[in-house]
DOTIGU-208787 format. One line per 5 residues: number of its first residue (from 1); their letters; for each residue x, y, z of C-alpha. Coordinates in Angstrom, 1 decimal. Example, Ala and Ser with C-alpha at 12.3 -4.5 7.8 and 13.67 -1.06 7.14 Angstrom:
2
1	as	12.3,-4.5,7.8 ~ 13.7,-1.1,7.1;
***
This chain:
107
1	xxxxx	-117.6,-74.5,-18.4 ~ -119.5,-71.4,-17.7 ~ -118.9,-70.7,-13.9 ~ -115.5,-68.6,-12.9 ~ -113.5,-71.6,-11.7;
6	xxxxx	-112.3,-71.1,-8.2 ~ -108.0,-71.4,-7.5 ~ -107.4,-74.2,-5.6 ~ -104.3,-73.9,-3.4 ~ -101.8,-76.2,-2.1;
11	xxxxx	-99.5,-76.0,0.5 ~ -95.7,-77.7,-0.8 ~ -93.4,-79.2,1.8 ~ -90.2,-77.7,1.8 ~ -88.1,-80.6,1.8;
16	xxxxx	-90.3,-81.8,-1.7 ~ -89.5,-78.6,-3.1 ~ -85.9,-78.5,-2.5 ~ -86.0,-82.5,-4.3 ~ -88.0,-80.9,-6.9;
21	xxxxx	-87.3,-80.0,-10.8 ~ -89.8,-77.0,-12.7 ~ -90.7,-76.8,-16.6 ~ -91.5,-73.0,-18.1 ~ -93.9,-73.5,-20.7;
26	xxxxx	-95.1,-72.0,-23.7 ~ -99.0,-72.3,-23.7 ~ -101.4,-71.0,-26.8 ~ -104.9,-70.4,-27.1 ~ -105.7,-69.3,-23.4;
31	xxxxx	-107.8,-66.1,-23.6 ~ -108.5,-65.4,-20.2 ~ -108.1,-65.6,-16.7 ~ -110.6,-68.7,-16.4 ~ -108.2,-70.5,-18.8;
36	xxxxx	-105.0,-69.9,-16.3 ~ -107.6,-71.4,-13.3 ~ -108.4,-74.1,-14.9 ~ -105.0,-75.5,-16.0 ~ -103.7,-74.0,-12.4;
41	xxxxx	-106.5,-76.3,-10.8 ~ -105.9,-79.3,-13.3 ~ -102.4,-79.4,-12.5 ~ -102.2,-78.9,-8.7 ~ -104.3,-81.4,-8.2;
46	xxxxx	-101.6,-84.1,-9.2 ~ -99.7,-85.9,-6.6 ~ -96.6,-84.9,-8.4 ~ -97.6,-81.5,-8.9 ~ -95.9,-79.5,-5.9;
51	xxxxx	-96.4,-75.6,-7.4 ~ -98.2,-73.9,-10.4 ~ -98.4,-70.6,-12.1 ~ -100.2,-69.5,-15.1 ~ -100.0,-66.6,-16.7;
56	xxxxx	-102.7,-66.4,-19.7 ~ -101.7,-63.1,-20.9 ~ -98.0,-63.5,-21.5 ~ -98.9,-67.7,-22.2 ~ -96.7,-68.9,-20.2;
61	xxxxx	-96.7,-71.2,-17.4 ~ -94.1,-72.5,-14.2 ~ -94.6,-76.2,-13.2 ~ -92.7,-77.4,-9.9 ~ -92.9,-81.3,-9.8;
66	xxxxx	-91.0,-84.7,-8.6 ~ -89.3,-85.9,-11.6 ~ -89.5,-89.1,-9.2 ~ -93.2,-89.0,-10.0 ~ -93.4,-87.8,-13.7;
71	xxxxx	-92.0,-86.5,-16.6 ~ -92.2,-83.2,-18.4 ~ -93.9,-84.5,-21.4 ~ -96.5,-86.5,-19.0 ~ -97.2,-83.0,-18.0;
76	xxxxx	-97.7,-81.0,-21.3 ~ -100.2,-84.3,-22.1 ~ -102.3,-83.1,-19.2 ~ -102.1,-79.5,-20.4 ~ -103.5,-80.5,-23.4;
81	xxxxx	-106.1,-82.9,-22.2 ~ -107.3,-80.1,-19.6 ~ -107.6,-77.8,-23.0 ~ -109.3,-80.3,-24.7 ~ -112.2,-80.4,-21.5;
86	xxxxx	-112.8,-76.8,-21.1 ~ -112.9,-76.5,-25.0 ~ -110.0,-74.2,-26.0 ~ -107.5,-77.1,-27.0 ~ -104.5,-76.0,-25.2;
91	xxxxx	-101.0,-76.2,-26.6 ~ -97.6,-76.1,-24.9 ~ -94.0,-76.6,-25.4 ~ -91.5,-76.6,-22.7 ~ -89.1,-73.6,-23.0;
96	xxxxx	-86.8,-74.3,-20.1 ~ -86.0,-76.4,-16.9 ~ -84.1,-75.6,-13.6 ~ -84.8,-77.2,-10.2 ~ -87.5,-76.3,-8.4;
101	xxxxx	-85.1,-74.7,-5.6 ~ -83.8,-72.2,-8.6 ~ -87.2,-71.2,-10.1 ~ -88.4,-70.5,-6.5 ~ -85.7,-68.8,-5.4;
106	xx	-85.4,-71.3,-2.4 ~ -81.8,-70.6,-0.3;
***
């Protein structure tokens, strides 16, 4: 992958969100921004993907989803397969879970 990835953005409906559970990961070997893009991009794109942030330099990353959709360990096997195609091999483990209306601070 040798072109600066572009982030792809995706508008969540409210009422998803407020339904919706988030995983903080840990993630290793990302070493720089391109590598937060591309798992950013990988992810959002999922149907059950509502809301992503990456943040390569502190390797860590928020995932709002449906747990009506997916689980959290479906999730960490797309982190890794998304490692695995831009060549970095990507690890994660899930350090926490709240609902997505916690995480994002939704009243």
């Amino acid at each position: 992958m040798s072109e600066h990835p572009q982030l792809i953005q995706k508008v969540a409906d409210r009422e998803a969100l407020l339904q919706a559970d988030a995983i903080y990961l840990s993630i290793w070997n990302m070493d720089c921004p391109d590598c937060a893009t591309w798992l950013h991009n990988g992810l959002i794109q999922l149907e059950s993907v509502l809301v992503v942030d990456v943040f390569y330099k502190q390797g860590v990353g928020i995932i709002v989803y449906s747990s009506a959709m997916t689980t959290p360990n479906e999730l960490l096997k797309v982190v890794q397969k998304i490692g695995q195609e831009a060549c970095h091999h990507y690890g994660a483990e899930i350090i926490g879970h709240s609902s997505a209306k916690q995480a994002l601070r939704i009243e």
